[in-house]
C-alpha positions as a printed Julia matrix, in Angstrom:
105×3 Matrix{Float64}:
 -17.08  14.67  -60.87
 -17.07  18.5   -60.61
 -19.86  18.82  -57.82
 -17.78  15.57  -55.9
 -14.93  17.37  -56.04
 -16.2   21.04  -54.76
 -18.03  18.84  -52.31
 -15.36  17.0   -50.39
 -12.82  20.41  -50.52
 -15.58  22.08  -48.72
 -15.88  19.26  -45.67
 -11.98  20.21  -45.2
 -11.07  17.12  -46.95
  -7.62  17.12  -49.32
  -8.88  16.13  -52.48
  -6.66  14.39  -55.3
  -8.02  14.2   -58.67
  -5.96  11.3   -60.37
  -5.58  10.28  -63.64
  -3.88   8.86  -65.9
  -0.69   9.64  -68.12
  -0.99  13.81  -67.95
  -4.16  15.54  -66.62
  -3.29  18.55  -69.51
  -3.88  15.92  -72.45
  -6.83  15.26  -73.76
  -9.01  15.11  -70.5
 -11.09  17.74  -68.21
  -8.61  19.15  -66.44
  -9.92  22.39  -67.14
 -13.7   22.02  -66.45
 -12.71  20.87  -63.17
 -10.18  23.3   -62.16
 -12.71  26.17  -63.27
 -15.16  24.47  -61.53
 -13.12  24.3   -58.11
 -11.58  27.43  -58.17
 -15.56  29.38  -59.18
 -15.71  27.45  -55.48
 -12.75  28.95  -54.21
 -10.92  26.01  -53.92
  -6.85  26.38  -54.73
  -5.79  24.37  -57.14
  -2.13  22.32  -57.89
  -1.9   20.39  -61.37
   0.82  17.95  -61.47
   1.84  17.03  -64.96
   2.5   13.02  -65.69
   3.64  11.3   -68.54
   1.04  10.82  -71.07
   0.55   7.38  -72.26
   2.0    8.27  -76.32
   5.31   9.18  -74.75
   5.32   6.08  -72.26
   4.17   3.9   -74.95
   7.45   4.83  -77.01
   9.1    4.64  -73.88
   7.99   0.87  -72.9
   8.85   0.25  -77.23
  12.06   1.32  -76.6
  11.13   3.68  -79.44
  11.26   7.18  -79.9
   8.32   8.67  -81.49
  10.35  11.09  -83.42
  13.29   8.71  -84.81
  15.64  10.71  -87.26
  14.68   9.83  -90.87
  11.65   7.93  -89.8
   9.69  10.95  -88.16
  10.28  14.02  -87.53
   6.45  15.09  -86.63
   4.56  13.72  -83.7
   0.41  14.72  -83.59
  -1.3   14.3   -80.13
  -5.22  13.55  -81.07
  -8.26  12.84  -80.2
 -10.42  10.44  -82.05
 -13.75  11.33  -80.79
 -15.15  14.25  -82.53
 -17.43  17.25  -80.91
 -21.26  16.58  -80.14
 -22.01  18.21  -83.36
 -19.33  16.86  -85.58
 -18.77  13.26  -84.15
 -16.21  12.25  -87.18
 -12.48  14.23  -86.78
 -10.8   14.36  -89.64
  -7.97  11.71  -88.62
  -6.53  10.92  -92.03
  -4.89  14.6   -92.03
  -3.19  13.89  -88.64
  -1.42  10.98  -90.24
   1.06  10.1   -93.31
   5.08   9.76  -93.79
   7.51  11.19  -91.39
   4.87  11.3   -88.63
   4.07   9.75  -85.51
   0.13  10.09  -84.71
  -1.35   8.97  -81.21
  -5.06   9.28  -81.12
  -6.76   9.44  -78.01
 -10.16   8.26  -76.73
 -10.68   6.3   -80.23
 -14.2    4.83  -80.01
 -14.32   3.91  -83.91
């Protein structure tokens, strides 16, 4: 994706890297952007709504109701190359709201 991106910016072309819910959570973001700007290509990063806060949203819930939770915990569920497991069980338990990302397992 990096090289495709670098690629097209150099033939002149407008390129628009979209994603979904917000580009900031738990994506690439940054490998690209470094990527394109090493290139000298400018950069513009558009926040979204990430898909925990529009999932409350099409609940009709919000994800940090008075007396019910008053924590919210943005994770991801997929672990590094060398430690493949996170530790989700600490991410979780009363008075929180937990949203894991990219769950595989």
């Amino acid at each position: 994706m990096n090289a495709l991106v670098v690629s097209e910016a150099r033939k002149g072309r407008r390129v628009v890297r979209l994603k979904s819910g917000d580009s900031g959570i738990f994506g690439r973001a940054t490998e690209e952007i470094k990527t394109a700007r090493a290139a000298g290509i400018p950069v513009k990063m558009v926040p979204g709504v990430t898909a925990a806060c529009a999932a409350g949203a099409g609940l009709t819930r919000s994800l940090t109701e008075r007396a019910v939770a008053n924590t919210l915990v943005l994770a991801t569920g997929t672990g590094a190359a060398d430690d493949p497991t996170p530790d989700s069980t600490r991410l979780s338990g009363p008075g929180m709201t937990t949203a894991l990302y990219m769950s595989v397992r």
